[in-house]
C-alpha positions in Angstrom: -140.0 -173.5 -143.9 -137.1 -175.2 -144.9 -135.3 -178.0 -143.4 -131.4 -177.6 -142.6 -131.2 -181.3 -143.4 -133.0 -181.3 -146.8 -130.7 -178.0 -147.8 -128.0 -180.0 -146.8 -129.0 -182.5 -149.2 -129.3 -180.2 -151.8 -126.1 -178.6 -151.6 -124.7 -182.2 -151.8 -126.6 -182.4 -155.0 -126.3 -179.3 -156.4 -122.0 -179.7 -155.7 -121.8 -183.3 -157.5 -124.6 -183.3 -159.9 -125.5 -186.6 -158.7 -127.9 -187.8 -156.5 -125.7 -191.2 -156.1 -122.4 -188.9 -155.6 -124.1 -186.9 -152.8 -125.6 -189.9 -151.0 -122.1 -191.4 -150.6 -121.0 -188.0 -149.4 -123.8 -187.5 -146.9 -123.5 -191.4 -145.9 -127.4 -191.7 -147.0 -129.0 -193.9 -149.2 -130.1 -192.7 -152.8 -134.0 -193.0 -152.1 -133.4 -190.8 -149.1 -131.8 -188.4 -150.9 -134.1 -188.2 -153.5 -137.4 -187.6 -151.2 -135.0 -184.9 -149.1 -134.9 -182.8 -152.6 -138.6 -183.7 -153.4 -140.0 -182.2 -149.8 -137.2 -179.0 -150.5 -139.0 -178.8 -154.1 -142.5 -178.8 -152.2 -141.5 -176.3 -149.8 -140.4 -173.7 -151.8 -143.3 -174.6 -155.2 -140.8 -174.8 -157.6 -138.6 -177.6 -159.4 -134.7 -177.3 -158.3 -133.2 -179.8 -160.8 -134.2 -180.8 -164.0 -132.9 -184.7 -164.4 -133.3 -187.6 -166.1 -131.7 -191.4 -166.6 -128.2 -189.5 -167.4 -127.5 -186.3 -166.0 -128.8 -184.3 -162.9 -128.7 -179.8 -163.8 -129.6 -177.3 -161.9 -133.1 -175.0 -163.0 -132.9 -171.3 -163.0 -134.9 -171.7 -159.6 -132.2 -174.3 -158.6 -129.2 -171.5 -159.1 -131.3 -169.3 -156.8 -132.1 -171.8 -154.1 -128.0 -172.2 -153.7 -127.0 -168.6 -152.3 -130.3 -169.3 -150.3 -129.3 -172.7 -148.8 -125.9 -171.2 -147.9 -126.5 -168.2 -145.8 -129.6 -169.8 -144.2 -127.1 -173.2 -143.0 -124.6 -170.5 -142.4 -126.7 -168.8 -140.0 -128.3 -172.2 -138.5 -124.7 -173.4 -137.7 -123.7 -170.2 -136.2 -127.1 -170.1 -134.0 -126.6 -173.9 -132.8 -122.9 -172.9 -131.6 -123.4 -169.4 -129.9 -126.5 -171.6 -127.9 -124.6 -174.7 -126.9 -121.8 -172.9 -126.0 -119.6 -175.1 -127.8 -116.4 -173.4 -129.4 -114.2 -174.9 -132.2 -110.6 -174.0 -131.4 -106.8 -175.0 -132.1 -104.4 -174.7 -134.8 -105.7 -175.8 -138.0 -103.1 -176.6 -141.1 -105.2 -176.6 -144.4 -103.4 -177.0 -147.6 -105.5 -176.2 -151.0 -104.4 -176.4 -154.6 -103.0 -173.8 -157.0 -106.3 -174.0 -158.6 -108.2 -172.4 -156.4 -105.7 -169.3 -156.4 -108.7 -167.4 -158.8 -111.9 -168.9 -156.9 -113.9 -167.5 -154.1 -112.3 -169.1 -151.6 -110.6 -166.4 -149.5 -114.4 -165.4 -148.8 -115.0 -169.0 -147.7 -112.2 -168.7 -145.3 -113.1 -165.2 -144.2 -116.3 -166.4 -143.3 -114.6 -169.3 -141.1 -112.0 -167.1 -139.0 -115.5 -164.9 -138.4 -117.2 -167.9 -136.8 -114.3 -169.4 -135.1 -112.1 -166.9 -134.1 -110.1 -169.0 -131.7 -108.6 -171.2 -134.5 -105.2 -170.7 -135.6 -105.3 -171.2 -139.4 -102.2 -171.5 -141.7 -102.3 -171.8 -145.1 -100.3 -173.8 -148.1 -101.3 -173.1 -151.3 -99.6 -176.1 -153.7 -100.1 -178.5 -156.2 -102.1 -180.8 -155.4 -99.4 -184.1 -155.7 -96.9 -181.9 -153.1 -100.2 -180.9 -150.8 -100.7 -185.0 -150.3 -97.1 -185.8 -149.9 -97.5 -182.6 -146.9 -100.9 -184.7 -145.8 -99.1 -188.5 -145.5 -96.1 -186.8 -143.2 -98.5 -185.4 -140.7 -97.7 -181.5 -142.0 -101.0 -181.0 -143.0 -104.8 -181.8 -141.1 -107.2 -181.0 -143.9 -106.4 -181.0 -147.9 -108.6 -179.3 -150.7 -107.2 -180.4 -153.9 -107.5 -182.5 -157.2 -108.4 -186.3 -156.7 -105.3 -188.5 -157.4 -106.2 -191.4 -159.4 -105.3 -194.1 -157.2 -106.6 -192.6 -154.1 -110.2 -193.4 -153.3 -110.0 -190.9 -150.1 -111.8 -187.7 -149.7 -115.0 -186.1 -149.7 -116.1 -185.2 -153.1 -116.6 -181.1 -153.8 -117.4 -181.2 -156.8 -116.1 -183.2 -160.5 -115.5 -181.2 -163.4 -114.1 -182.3 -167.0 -110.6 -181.8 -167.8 -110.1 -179.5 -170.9 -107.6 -177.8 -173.2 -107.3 -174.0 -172.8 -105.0 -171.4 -174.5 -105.0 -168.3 -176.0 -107.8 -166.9 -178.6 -105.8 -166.4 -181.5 -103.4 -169.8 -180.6 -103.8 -172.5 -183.7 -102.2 -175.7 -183.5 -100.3 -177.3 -186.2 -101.5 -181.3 -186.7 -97.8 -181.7 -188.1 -95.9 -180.2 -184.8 -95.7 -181.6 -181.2 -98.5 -180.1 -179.1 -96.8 -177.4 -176.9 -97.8 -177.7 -173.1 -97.6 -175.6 -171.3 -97.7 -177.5 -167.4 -97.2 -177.7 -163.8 -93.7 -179.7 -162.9 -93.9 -183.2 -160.9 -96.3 -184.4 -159.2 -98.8 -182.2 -160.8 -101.7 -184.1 -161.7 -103.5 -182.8 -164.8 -99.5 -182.6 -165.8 -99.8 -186.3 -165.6 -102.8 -186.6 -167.2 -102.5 -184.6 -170.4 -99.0 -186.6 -170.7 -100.8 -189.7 -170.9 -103.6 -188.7 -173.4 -101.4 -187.4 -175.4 -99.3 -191.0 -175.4 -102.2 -192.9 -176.0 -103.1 -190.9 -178.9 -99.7 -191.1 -180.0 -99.2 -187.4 -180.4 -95.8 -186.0 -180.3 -96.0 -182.9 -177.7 -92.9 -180.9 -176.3 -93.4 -178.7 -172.9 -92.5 -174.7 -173.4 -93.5 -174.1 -170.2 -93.3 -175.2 -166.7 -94.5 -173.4 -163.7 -95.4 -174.2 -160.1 -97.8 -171.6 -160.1 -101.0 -171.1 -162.0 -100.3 -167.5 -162.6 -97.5 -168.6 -164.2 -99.1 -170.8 -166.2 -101.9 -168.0 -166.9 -98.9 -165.8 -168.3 -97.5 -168.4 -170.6 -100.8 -169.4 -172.3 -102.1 -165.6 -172.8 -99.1 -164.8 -174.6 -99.8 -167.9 -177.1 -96.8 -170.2 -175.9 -99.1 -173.3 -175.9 -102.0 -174.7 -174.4 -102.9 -176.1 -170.8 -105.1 -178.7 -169.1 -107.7 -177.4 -166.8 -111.0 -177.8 -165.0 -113.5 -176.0 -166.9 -115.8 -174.7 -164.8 -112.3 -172.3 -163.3 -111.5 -171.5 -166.9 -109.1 -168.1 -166.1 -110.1 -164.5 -167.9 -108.9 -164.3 -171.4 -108.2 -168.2 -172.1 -110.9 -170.4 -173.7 -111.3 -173.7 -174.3 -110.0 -175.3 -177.6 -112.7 -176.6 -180.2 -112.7 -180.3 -181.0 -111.5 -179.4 -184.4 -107.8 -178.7 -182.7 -107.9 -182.8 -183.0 -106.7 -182.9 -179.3 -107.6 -186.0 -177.3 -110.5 -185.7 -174.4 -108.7 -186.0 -170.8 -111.5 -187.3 -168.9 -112.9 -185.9 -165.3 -111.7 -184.9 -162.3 -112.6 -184.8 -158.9 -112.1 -182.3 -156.2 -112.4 -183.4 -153.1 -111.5 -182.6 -149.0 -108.9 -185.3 -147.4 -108.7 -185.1 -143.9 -104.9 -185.8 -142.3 -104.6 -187.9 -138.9 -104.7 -185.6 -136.1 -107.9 -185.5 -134.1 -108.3 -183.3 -130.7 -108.8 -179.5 -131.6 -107.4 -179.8 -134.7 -109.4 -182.9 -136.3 -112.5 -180.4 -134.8 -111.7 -177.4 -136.2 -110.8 -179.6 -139.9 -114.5 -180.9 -139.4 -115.7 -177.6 -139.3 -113.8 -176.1 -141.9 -114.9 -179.3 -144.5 -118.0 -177.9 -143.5 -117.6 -174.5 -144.7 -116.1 -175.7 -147.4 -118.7 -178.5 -148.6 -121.6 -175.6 -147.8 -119.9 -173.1 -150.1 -118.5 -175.3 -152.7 -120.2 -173.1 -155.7 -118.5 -169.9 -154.8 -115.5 -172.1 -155.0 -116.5 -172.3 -159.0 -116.4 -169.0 -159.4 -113.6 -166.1 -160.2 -112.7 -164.0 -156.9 -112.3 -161.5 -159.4 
């Protein structure tokens, strides 16, 4: 009833929000990617998206069809392996980003060891500047982390907006330096709420500086200051600040899969992976907790 390649399509959709994002992903043109989601919508009698000249959403039917999609490629993948009698194997090095330290990806890669149980995979969780310096000296084969700004590479997950978070009660003073609360060098949203803040030309001092996100969770419940974040991975008891705070908008970012240069076993088993990955990307939007 329901085409692997057209829920394929719609994942790619569904993950970017844009039909023009997910046809560069898939390597299709736009018109192809449109009729794909029409004969998916005609399949199953009901209206996935709701879109218009400006922005692509998901309907309440659309949330639904995603678990669907999912476990039905899920199975389809495992079916077309067990029958060809082709097996992914190797050591696989996979590096992702503090930020997915709170997301449902330990479930993604539970479900990966299950289907290919003869690869070898070691993880690095880092920031995502240190996880690209680990990719360019060959110490890494596959990367899930933030986009860096002058790096065109990777597949896109998803792209979220960038936003201020911090404690309930925390109230910013116009007349102080904004307190940040950060990830050290290379971070990347480090980098970015620096240089919003600059353009503005509001004075900011850091009160805290932490390599890991828990750390960072720590710092901004007990009030110290306030953090830059994706939105959609917003941790338990932080929220995001109100416009009224007067604090400058920091723009989108990307999330995307980089692939290092080792092929053989290892480039295989990071195709497959990517896969997992790209096919499950809206549990990665979601607390494990």
């Amino acid at each position: 009833m329901y085409e692997p390649t057209h829920l394929r399509t719609f994942l790619a959709v569904a993950q970017t929000l844009s039909f023009t994002q997910a046809a560069r992903r898939l390597g299709l043109r736009q018109s192809t990617v449109s009729q794909h989601v029409r004969r998916l919508e005609e399949a199953a009698g009901r209206q996935l998206f709701a879109r218009d000249t400006h922005s692509v959403e998901l309907t309440e039917d659309g949330e639904a069809m995603l678990g669907f999609a999912r476990r039905i490629l899920e199975v389809h993948e495992q079916a077309t392996a067990f029958f060809s009698g082709t097996r992914v194997r190797g050591r696989l090095r996979f590096g992702a980003s503090e930020d997915f330290v709170l997301t449902r990806l330990p479930e993604i890669l539970e479900g990966f060891r299950y289907d290919h149980p003869e690869v070898d995979l070691e993880l690095t969780v880092e920031l995502s500047g240190t996880l690209y310096e680990r990719l360019a000296a060959g110490k890494l084969d596959l990367v899930l982390a933030k986009r860096r700004p002058e790096d065109p590479r990777g597949a896109l997950v998803w792209r979220d907006d960038l936003v201020w978070i911090g404690a309930e009660r925390l109230r910013l003073e116009a007349d102080r330096p904004v307190p940040l609360i950060v990830y050290p060098p290379p971070g990347i949203t480090r980098a970015r709420a620096l240089q919003v803040l600059e353009r503005q030309g509001r004075a900011w001092r850091i009160v805290c500086t932490s390599g890991s996100l828990n750390g960072l969770i720590a710092a901004a419940r007990a009030g110290l200051g306030v953090m830059a974040h994706s939105r959609r991975l917003i941790p338990p008891g932080l929220f995001r600040l109100p416009d009224r705070a007067g604090l400058p908008e920091l723009g989108k970012v990307d999330f995307v899969l980089v692939h290092g240069r080792r092929r053989g076993p290892a480039g295989e088993a990071a195709d497959a992976l990517a896969a997992a990955v790209l096919a499950g990307g809206e549990r990665l939007r979601r607390s494990g907790g």
